[in-house]
Biopython code that builds the backbone (N, CA, C, O; Angstrom):
import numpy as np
from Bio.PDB.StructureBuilder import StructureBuilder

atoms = [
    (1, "UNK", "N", (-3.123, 12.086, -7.016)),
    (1, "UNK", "CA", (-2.551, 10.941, -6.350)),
    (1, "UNK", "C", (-1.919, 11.438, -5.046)),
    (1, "UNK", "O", (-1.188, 12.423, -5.155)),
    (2, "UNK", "N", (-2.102, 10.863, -3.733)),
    (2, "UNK", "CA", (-1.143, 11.339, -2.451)),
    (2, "UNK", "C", (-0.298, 10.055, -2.113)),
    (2, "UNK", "O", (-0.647, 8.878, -2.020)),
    (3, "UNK", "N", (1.467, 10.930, -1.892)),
    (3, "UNK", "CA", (2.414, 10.351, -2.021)),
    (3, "UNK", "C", (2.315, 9.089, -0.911)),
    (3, "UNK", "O", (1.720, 9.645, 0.012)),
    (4, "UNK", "N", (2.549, 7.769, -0.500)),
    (4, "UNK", "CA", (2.333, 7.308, 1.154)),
    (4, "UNK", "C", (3.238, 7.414, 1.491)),
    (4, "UNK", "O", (3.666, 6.321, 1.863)),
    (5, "UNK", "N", (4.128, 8.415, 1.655)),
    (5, "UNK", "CA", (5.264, 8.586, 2.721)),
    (5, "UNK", "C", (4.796, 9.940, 2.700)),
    (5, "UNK", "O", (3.577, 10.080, 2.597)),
    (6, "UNK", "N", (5.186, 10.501, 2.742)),
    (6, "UNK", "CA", (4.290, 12.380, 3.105)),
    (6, "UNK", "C", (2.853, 12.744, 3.441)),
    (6, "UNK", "O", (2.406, 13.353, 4.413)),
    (7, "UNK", "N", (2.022, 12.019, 1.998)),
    (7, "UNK", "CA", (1.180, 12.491, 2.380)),
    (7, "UNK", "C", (0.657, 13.530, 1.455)),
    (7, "UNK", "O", (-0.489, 13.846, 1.772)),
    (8, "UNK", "N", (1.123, 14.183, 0.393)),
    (8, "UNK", "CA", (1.428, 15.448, -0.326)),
    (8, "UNK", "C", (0.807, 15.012, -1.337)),
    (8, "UNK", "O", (1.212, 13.996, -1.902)),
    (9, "UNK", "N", (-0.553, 15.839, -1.873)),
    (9, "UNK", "CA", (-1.476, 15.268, -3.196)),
    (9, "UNK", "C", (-0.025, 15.949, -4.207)),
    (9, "UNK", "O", (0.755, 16.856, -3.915)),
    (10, "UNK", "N", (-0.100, 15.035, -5.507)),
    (10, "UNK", "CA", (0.746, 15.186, -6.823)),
    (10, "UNK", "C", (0.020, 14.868, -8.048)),
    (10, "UNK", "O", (-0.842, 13.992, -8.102)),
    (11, "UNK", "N", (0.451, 15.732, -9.215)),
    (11, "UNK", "CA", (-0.169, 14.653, -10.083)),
    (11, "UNK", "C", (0.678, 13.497, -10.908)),
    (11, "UNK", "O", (1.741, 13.605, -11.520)),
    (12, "UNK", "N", (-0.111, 12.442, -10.719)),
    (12, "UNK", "CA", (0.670, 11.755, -11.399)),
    (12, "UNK", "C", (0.825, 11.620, -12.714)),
    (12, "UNK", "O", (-0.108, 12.032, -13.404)),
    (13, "UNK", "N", (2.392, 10.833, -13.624)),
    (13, "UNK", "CA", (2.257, 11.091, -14.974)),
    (13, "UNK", "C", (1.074, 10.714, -15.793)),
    (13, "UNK", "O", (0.362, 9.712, -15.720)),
    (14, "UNK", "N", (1.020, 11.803, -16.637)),
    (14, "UNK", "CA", (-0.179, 11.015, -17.420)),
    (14, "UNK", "C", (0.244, 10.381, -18.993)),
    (14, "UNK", "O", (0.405, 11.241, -19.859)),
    (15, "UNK", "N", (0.393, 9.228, -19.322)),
    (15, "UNK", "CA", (0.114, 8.383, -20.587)),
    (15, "UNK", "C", (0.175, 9.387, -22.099)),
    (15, "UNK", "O", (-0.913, 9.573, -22.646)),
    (16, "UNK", "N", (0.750, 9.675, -22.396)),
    (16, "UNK", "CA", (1.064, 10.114, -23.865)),
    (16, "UNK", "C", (1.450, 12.175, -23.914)),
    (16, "UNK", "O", (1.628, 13.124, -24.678)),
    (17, "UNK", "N", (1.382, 11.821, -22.633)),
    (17, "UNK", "CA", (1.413, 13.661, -22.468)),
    (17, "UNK", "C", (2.902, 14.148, -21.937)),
    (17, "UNK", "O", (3.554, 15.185, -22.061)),
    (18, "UNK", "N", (3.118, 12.827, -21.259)),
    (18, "UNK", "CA", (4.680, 13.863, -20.526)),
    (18, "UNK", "C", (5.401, 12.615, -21.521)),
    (18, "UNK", "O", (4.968, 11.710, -22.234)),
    (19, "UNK", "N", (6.679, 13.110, -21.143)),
    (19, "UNK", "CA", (8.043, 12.728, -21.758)),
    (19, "UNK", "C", (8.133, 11.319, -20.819)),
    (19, "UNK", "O", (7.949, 11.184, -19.609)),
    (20, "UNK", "N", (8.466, 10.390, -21.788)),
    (20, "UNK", "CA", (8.938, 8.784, -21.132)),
    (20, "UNK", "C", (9.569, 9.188, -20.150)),
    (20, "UNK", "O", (10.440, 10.044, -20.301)),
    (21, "UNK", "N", (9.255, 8.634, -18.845)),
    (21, "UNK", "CA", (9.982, 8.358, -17.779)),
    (21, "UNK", "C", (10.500, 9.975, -17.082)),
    (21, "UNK", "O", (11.596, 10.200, -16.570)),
    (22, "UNK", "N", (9.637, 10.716, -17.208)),
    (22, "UNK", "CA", (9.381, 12.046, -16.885)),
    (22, "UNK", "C", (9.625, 12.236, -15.043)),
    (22, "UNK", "O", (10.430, 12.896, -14.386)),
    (23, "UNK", "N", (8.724, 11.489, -14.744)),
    (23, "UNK", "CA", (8.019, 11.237, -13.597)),
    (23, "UNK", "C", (7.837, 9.820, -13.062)),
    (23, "UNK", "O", (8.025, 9.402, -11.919)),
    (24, "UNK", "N", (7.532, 9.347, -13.872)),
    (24, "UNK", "CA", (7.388, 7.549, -13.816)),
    (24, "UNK", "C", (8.396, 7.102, -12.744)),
    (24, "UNK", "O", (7.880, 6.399, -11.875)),
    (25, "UNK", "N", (9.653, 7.332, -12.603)),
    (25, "UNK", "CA", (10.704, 6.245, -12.316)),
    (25, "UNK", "C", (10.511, 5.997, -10.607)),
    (25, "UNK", "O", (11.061, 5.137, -9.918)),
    (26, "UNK", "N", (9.338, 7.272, -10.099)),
    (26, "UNK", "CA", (9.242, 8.326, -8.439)),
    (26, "UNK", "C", (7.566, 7.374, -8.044)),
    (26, "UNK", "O", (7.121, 7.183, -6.912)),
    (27, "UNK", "N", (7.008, 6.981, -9.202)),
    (27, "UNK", "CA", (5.309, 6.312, -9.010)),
    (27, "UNK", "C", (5.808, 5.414, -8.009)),
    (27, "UNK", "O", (6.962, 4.988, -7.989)),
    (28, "UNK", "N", (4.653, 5.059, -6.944)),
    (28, "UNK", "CA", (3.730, 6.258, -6.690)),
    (28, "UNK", "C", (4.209, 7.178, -5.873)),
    (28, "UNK", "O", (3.389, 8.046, -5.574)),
    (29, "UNK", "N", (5.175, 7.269, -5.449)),
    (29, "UNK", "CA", (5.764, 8.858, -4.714)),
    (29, "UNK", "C", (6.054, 10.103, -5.314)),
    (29, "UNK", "O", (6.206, 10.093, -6.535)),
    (30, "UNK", "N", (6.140, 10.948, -4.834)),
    (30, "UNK", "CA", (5.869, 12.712, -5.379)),
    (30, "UNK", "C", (7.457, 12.561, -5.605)),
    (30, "UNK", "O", (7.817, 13.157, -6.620)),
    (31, "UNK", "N", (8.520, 11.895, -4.893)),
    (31, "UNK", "CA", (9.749, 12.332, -5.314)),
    (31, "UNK", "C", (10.747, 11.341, -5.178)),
    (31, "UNK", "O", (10.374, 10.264, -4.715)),
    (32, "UNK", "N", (11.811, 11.461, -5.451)),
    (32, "UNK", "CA", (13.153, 10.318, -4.705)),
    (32, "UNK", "C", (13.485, 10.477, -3.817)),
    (32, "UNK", "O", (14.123, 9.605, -3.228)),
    (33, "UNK", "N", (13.242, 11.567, -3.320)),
    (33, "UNK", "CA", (13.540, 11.163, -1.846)),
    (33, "UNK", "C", (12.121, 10.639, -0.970)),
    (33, "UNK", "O", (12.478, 10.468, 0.195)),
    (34, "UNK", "N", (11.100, 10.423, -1.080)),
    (34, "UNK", "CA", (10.235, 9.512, -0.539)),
    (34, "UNK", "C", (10.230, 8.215, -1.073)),
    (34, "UNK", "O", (9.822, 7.192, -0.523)),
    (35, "UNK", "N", (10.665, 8.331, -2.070)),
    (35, "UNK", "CA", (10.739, 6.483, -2.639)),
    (35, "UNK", "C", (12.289, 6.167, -1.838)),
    (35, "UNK", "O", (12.264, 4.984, -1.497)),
    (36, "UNK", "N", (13.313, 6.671, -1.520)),
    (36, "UNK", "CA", (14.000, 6.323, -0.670)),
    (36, "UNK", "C", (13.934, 6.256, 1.210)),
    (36, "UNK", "O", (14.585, 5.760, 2.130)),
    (37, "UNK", "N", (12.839, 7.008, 1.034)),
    (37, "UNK", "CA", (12.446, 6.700, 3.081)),
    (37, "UNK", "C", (11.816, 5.723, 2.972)),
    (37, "UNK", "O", (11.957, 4.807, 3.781)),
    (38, "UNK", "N", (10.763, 5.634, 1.724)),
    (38, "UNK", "CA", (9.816, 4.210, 2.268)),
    (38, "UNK", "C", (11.143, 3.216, 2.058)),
    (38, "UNK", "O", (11.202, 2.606, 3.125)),
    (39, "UNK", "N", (12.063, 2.825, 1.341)),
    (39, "UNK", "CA", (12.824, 1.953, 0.861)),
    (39, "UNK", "C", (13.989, 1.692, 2.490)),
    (39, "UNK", "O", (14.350, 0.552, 2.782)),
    (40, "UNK", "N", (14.337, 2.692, 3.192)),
    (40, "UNK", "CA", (14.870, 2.571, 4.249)),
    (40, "UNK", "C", (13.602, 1.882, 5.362)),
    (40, "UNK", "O", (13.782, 0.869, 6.038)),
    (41, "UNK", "N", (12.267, 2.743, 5.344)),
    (41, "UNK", "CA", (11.734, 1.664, 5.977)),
    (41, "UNK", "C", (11.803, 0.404, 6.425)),
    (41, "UNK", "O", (11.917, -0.201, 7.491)),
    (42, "UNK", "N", (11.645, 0.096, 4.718)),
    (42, "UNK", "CA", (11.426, -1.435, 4.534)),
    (42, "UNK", "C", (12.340, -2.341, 4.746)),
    (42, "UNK", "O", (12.103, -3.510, 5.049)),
    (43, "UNK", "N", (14.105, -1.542, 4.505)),
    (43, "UNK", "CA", (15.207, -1.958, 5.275)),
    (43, "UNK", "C", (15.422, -1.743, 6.840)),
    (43, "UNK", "O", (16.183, -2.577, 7.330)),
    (44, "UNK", "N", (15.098, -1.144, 7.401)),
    (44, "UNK", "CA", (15.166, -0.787, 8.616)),
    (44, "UNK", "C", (14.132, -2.117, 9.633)),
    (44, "UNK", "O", (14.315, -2.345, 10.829)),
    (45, "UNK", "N", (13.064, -2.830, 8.717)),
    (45, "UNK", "CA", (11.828, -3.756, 9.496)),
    (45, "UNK", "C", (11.107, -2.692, 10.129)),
    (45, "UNK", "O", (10.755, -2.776, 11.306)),
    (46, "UNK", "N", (10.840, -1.568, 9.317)),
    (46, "UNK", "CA", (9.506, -1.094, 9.932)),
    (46, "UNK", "C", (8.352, -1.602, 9.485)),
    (46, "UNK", "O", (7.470, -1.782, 10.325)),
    (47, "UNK", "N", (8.148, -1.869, 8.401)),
    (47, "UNK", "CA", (6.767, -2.983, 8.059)),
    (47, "UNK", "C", (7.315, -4.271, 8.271)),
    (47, "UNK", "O", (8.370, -4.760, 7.865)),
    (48, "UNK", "N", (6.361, -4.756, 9.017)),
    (48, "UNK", "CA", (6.571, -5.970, 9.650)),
    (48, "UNK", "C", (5.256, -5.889, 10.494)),
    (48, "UNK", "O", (4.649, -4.986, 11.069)),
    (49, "UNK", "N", (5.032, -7.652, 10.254)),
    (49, "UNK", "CA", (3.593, -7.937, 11.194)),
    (49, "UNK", "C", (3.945, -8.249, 12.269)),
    (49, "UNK", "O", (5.059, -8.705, 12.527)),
    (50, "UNK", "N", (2.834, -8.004, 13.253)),
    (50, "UNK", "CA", (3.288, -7.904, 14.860)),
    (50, "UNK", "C", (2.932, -9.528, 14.943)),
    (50, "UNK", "O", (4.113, -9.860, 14.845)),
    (51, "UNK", "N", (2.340, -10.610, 15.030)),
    (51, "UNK", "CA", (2.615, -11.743, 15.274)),
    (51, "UNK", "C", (2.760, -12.385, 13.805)),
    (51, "UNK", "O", (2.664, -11.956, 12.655)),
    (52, "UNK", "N", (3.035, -13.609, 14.402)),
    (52, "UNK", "CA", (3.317, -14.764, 12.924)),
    (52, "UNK", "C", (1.344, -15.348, 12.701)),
    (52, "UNK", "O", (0.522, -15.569, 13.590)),
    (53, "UNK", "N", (1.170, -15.437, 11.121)),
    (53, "UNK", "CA", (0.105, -16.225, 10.910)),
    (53, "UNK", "C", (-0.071, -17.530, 11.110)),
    (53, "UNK", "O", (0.822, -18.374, 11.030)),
    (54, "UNK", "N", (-1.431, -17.770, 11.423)),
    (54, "UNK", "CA", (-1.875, -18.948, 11.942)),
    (54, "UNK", "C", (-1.905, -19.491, 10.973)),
    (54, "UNK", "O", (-1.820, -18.759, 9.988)),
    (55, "UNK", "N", (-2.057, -21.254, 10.666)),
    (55, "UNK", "CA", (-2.572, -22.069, 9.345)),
    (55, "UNK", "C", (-3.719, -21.474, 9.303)),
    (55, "UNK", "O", (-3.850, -20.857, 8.246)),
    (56, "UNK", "N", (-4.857, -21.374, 10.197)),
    (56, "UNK", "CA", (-5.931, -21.052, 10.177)),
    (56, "UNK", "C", (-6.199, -19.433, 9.612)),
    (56, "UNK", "O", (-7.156, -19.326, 8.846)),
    (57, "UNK", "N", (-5.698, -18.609, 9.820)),
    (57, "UNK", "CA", (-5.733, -17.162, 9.237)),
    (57, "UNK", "C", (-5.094, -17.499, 7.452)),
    (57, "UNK", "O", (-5.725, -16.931, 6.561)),
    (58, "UNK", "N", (-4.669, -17.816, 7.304)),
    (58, "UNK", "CA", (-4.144, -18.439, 5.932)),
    (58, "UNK", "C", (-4.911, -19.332, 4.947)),
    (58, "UNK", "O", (-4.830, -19.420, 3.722)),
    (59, "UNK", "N", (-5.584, -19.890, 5.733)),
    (59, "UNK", "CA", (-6.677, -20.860, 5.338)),
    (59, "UNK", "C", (-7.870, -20.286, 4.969)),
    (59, "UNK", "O", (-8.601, -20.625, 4.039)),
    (60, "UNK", "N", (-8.026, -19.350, 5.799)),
    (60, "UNK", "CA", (-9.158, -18.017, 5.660)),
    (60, "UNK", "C", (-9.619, -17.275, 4.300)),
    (60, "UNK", "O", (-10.660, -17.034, 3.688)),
    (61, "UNK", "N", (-8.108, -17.037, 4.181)),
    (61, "UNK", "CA", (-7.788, -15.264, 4.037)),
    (61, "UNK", "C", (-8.313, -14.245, 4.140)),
    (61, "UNK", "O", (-9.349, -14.092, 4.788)),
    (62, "UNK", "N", (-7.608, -13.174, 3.417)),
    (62, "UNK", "CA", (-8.185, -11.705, 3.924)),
    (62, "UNK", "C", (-9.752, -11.527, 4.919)),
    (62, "UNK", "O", (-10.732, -12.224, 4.654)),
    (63, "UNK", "N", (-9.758, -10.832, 5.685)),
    (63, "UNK", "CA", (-11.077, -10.655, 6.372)),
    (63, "UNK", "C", (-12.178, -9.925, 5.461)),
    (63, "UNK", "O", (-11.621, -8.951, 4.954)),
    (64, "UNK", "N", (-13.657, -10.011, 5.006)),
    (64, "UNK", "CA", (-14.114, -9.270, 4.177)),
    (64, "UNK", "C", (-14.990, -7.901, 4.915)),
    (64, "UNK", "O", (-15.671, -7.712, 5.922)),
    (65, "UNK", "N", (-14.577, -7.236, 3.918)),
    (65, "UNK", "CA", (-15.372, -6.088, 4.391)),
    (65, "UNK", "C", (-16.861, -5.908, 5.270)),
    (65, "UNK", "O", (-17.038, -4.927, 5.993)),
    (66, "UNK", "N", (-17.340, -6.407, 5.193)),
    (66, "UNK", "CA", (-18.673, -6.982, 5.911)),
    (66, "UNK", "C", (-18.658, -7.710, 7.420)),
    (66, "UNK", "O", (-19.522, -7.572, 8.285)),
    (67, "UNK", "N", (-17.481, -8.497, 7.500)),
    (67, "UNK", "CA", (-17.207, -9.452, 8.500)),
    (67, "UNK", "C", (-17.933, -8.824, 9.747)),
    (67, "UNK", "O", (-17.962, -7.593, 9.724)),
    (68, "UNK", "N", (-18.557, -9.463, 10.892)),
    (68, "UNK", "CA", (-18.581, -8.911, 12.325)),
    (68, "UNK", "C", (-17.553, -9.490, 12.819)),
    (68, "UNK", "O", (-16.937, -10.323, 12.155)),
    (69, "UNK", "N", (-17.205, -9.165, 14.014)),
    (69, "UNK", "CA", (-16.068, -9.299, 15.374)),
    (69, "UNK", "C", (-16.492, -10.363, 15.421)),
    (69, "UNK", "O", (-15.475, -10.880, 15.883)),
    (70, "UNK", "N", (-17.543, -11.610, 15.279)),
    (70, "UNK", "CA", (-17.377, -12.532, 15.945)),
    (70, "UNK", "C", (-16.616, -13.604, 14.912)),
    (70, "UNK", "O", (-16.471, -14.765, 15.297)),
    (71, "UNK", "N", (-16.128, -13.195, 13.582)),
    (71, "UNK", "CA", (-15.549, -13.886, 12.362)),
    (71, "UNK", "C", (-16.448, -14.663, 11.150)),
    (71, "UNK", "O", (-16.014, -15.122, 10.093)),
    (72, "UNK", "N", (-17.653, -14.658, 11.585)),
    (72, "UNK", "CA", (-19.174, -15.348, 10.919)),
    (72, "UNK", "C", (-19.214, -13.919, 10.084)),
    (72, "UNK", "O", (-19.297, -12.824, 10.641)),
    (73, "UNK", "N", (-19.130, -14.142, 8.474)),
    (73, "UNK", "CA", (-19.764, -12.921, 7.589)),
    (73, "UNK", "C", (-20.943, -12.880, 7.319)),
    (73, "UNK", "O", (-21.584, -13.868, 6.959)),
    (74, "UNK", "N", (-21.540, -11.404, 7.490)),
    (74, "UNK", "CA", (-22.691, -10.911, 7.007)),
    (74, "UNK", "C", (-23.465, -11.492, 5.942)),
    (74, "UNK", "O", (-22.880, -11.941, 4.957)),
    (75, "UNK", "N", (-24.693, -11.531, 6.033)),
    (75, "UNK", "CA", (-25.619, -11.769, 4.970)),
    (75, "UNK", "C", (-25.396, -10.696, 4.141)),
    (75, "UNK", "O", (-25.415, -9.519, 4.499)),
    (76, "UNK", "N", (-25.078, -11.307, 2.482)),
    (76, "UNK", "CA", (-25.313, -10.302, 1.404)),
    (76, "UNK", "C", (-26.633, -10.142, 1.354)),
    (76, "UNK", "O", (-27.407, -11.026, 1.723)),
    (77, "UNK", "N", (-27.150, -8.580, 0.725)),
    (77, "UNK", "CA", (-28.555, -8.077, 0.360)),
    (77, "UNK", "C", (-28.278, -8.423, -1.409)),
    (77, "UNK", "O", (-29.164, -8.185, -2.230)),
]
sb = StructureBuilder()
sb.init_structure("model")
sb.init_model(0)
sb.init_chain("A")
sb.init_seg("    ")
for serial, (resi, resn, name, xyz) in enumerate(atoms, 1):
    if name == "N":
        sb.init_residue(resn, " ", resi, " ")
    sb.init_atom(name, np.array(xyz, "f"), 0.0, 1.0, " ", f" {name:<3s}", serial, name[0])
structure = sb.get_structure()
């Protein structure tokens, strides 16, 4: 598993092998102190979208993997 605040592959706990809440409490980060930077992040408004959504982008949703630039999706094979 790699932590998303570092960056740093870990393994994560595995299901009947480690001790309850061993590791668990840090998922998905390698430690507490990265589950506390992303958490200042998120206090700080570093994630945050750069404009407000349209009705129309909402109406949409998500863009699909396939999409071209002109917003018309690809023919499935």
């Amino acid at each position: 598993m790699i932590c998303p605040t570092c960056k740093r592959t870990f393994e994560p706990p595995s299901p009947g092998k480690d001790p309850p809440g061993s590791r668990a409490p840090t998922a998905p980060f390698c430690s507490a102190r990265c589950r506390s930077a992303d958490l200042g992040n998120w206090l700080a408004g570093a994630y945050r979208l750069s404009a407000p959504a349209s009705d129309e982008d909402l109406d949409q949703g998500p863009p699909a993997a396939n999409d071209d630039d002109d917003g018309t999706p690809s023919p499935v094979n």
